[in-house]
C-alpha positions in Angstrom: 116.9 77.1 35.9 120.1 75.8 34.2 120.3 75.9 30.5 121.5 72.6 28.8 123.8 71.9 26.4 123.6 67.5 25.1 126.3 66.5 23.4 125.9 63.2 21.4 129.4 61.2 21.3 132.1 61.1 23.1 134.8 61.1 20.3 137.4 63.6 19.9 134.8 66.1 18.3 132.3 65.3 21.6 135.0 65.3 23.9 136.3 68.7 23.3 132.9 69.9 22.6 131.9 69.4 26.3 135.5 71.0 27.3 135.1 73.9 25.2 131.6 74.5 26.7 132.8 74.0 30.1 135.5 76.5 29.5 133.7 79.2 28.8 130.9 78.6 31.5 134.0 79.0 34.1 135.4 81.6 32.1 132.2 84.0 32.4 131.8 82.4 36.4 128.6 81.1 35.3 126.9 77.8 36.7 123.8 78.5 34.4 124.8 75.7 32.1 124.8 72.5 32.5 126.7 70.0 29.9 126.0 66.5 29.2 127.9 63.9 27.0 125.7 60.6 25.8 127.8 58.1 24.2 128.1 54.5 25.2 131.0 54.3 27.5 132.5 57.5 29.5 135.9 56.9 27.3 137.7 58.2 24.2 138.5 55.1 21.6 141.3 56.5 19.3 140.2 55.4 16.4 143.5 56.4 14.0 145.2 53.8 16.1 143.2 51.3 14.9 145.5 50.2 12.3 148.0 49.3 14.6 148.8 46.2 16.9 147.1 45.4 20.4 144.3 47.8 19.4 142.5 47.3 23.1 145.1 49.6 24.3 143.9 52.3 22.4 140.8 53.5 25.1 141.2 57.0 27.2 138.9 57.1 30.1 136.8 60.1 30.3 135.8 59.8 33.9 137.8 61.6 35.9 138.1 64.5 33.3 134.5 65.0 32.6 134.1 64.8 36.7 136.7 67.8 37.4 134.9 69.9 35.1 131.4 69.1 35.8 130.3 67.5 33.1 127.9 64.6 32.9 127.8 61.2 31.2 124.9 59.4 30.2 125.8 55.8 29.0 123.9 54.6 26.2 123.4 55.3 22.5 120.9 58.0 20.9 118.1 56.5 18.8 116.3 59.7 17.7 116.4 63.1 17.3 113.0 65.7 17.9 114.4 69.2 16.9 110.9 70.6 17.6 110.5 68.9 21.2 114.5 69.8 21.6 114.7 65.9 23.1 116.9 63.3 22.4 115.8 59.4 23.0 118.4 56.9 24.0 118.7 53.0 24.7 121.5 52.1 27.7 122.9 49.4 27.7 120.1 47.5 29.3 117.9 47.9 26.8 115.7 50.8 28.4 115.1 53.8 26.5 114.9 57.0 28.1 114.2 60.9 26.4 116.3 63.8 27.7 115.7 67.6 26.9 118.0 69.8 25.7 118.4 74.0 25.1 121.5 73.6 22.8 122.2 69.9 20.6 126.0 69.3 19.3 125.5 66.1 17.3 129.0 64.1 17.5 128.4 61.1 16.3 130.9 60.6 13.9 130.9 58.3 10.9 131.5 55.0 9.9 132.5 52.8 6.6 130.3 52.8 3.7 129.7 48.8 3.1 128.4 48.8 -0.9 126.3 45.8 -2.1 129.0 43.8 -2.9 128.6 39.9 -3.0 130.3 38.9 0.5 131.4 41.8 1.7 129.1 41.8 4.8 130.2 38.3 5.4 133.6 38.4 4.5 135.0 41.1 4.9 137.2 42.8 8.0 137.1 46.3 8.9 139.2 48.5 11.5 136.9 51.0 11.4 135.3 51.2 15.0 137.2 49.9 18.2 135.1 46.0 17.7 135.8 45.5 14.5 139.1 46.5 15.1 139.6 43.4 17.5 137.7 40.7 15.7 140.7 41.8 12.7 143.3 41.1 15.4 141.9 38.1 16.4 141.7 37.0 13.1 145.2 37.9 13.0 146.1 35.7 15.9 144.5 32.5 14.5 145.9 32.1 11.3 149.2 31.1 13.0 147.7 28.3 13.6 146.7 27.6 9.8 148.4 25.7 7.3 150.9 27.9 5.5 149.4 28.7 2.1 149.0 31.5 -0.2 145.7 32.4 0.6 146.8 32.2 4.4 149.9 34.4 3.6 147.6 36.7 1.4 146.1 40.1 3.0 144.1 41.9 0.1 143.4 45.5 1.6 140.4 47.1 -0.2 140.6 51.0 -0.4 143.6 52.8 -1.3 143.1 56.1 1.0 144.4 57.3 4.3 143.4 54.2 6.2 143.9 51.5 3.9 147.8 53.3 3.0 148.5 53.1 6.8 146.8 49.7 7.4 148.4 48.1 4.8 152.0 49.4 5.2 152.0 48.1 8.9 151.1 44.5 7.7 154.2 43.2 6.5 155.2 43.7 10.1 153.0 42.2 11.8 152.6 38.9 9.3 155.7 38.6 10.1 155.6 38.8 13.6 152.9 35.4 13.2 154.1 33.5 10.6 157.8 34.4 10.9 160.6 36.1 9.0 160.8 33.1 6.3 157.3 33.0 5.5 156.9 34.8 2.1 153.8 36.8 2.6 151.3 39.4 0.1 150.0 42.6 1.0 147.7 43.7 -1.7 145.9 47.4 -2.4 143.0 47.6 -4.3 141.7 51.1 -5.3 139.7 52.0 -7.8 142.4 54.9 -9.1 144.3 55.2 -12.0 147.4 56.5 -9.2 148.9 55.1 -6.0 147.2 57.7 -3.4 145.5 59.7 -6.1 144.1 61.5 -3.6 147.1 63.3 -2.5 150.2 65.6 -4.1 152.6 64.1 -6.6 155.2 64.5 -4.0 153.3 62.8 -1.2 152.1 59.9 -4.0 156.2 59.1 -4.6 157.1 58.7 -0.8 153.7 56.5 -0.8 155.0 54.4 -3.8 158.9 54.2 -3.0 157.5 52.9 0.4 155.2 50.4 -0.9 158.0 48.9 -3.2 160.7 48.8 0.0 157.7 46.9 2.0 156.7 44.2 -0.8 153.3 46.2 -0.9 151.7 45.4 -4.0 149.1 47.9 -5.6 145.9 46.6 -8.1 145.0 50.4 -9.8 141.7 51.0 -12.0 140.7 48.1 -9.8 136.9 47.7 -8.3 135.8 44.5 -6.0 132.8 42.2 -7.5 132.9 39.6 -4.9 134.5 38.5 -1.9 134.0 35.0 -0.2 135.7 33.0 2.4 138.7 31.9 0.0 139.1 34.9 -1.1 138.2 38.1 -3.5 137.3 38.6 -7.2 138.1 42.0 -9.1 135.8 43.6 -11.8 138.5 42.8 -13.9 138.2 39.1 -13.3 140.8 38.8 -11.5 141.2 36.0 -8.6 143.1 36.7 -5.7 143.0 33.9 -3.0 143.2 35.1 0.7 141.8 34.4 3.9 141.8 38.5 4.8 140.1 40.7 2.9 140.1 44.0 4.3 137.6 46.8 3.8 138.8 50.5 4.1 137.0 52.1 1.5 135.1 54.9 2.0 133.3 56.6 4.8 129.9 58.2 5.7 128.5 60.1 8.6 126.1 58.8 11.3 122.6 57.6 10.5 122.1 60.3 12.9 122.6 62.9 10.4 119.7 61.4 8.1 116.9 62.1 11.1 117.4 66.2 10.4 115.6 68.2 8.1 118.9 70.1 6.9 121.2 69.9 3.6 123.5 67.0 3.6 126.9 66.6 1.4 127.6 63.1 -0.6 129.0 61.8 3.0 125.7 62.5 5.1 127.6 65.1 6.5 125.5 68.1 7.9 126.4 71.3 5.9 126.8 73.8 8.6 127.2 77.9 9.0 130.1 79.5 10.0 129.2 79.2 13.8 128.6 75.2 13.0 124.9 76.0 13.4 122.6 73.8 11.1 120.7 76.3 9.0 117.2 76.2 9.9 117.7 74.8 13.2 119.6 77.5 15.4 119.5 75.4 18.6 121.8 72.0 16.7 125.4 72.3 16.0 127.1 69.4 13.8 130.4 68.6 14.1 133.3 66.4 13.7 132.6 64.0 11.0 128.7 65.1 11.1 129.5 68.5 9.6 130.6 69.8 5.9 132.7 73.2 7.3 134.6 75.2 5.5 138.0 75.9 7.4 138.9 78.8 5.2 138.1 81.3 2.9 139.8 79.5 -0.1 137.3 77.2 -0.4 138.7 74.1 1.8 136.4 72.1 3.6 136.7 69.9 6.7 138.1 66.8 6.3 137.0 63.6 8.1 139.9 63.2 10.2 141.1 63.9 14.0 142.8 66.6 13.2 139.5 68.4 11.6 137.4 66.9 14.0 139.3 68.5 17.4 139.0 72.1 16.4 135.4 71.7 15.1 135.0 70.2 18.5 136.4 73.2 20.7 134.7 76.0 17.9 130.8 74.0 18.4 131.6 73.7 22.4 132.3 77.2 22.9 129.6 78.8 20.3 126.8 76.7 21.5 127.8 77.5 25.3 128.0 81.4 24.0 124.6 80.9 22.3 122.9 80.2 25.7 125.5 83.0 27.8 124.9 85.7 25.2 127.9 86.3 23.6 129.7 86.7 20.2 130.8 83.4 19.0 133.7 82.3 16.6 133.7 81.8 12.9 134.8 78.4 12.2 138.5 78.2 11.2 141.3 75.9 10.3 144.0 77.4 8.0 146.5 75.6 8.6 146.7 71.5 7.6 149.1 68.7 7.5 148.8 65.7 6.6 151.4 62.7 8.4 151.4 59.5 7.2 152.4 56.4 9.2 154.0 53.9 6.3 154.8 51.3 8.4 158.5 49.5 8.6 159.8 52.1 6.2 158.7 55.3 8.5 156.5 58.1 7.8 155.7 61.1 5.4 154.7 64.5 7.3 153.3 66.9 4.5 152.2 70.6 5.4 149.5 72.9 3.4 146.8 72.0 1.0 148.6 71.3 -1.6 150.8 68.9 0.7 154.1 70.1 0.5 156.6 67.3 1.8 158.9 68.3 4.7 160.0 65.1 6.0 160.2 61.8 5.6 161.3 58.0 7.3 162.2 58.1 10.5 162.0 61.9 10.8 158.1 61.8 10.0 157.7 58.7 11.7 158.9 60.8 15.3 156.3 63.2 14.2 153.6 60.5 13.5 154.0 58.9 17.3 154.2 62.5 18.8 150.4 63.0 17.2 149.2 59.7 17.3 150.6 58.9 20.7 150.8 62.7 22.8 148.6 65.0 21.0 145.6 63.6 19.9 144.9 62.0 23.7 142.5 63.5 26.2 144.3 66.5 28.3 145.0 66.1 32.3 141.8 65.9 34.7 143.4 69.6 35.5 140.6 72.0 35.2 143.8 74.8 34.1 145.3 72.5 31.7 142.2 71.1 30.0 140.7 74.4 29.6 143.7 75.7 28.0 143.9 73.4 25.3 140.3 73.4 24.8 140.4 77.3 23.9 139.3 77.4 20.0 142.1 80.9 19.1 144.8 78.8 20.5 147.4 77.5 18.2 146.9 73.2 17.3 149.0 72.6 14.2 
């Protein structure tokens, strides 16, 4: 009887989790494993896109890849989690739930934003956080063209000063511009709660963020926190009144429900703190990973980040062990030395940073060629080539 390994999303993490797996089934000629992927639509949504124009566009299929290497799809969404019954329940799309076994569990589910108790916010408030959101932005986009010209209409607050809100806010000169036109005198405004434009990052990296903020009209509130946000705008804890008809919220991030539903240790994101094989502690037979899993990625003391980059190798390293698990052999100690960090900044260009402590090496339109070379070539599904995909799905082999 086959052994089975579930995999619960379909994301970049899930994706090359079922790869990985598949690899080294046709590696050791073994067709004692079968591998299943459970996520609501066969497809990869590239969520770092998100920040950028005609977002639809920004969908893989998974079809004809997972069908060249034998691996199945279930379409639906998982609802719960028995680690002691090693069974996974799931509603499709129609509403009918239905409970499938497993031998080996990679939870994939990745994460989504953290919405605080602010006044509004749920009402308000637009994210680009998951591929729907993403769209109803746009859309929103799209319509105020047909507004009145106003400050408020001309106004985009972006709440959240990290990664996404940097990128997010950057590109929206551009494309206000593109709606209202190249006379319309528009505000982009950051709020973040630090006392720093991108505090989170090197002094280096935090210039290039601020010289490019000042060449794009992007204005920055720091030591800034949100109190309320309504249809005519938002309020800061400060008091201050900005009127706008887009308020955007980009800050902070937390891992699937999911996670909450195992008895393991969780960090302050939900995330699953994990072994060095991405085995949950306790429970041998469930691997977290992706944005589900606290990793370390070194011996310095670095941990996993939630971001693509983190999230494909953690992928390929849970695909193979848990397939390895079930075929007897060694598996691989988690590792990720090496990390960048690229930047888009919108109309100005990019910043590509390398190490830990985020060394610049480039910058404008040199980092921007980077940027589109990850966001555009690399971070996309391989061929439906059982050679090629199993190449880049190998966990030793070189990434960044």
């Amino acid at each position: 009887m086959k052994k089975h390994i579930l995999i619960v999303g379909s994301g970049f993490s899930g994706m090359w989790s079922a790869i990985s797996a598949a690899r080294l089934a046709a590696l050791q000629n073994s067709d004692e494993l079968g591998i299943t992927v459970l996520s609501p639509a066969p497809e990869l949504r590239v969520r770092p896109r998100f920040y950028e124009e005609n977002v639809s566009g920004f969908v893989a299929p998974l079809t004809e890849l997972f069908t060249e290497l034998n691996i199945v799809h279930l379409e639906g969404s998982a609802e719960r989690i028995d680690t002691k019954g090693k069974t996974v329940s799931w509603r499709d799309k129609h509403g009918r739930t239905t409970v499938t076994g497993y031998d080996r569990l990679i939870l994939a589910a990745g994460s989504q934003t953290k919405r605080p108790p602010i006044a509004g916010l749920a009402e308000f408030a637009f994210d680009i956080d998951q591929l729907e959101s993403a769209q109803v932005f746009e859309r929103h986009l799209d319509a105020l063209s047909a507004q009145p010209s106003t400050p408020a209409r001309n106004t985009v607050v972006v709440c959240g000063g990290g990664f996404t809100g940097i990128e997010l806010a950057t590109e929206l000169p551009a494309r206000l511009r593109a709606r209202f036109g190249e006379d319309t005198k528009t505000k982009v405004i950051v709020v973040e709660r630090g006392a720093v434009v991108g505090g989170r990052y090197s002094e280096a990296l935090r210039d290039v963020i601020t010289e490019a903020s000042a060449a794009l009209g992007v204005e920055w509130r720091l030591n800034a926190g949100v109190d309320a946000i309504d249809a005519e705008g938002v309020t800061l804890t400060s008091g201050e009144r900005i009127a706008s008809a887009t308020v955007i919220w980009t800050a902070g991030v937390q891992a699937h429900p999911l996670t909450q539903q195992l008895d393991a240790e969780r960090d302050g994101q939900s995330r699953l703190r994990v072994n060095e094989t991405l085995q949950l502690p306790g429970l041998p037979d469930v691997y977290a990973t992706g944005d589900t899993a606290h990793a370390r990625t070194d011996d310095e003391g670095n941990t996993a980040l939630m971001t693509c980059q983190h999230a494909i190798q953690l992928g390929k390293f849970a695909g193979h062990n848990a397939a390895a698990s079930l075929l007897n052999i060694e598996p691989y100690p988690y590792r990720q030395v090496n990390y960048v960090t690229c930047l888009d900044l919108g109309g100005w260009g990019a910043v590509y940073s390398e190490g830990w402590d985020q060394q610049v090496k480039s910058v404008r339109q040199e980092a921007k060629k980077i940027k589109m070379a990850i966001t555009n070539e690399l971070i996309y599904p391989p061929a439906a080539d059982r050679k090629v995909a199993f190449a880049a799905a190998d966990p030793l082999a070189k990434f960044v």
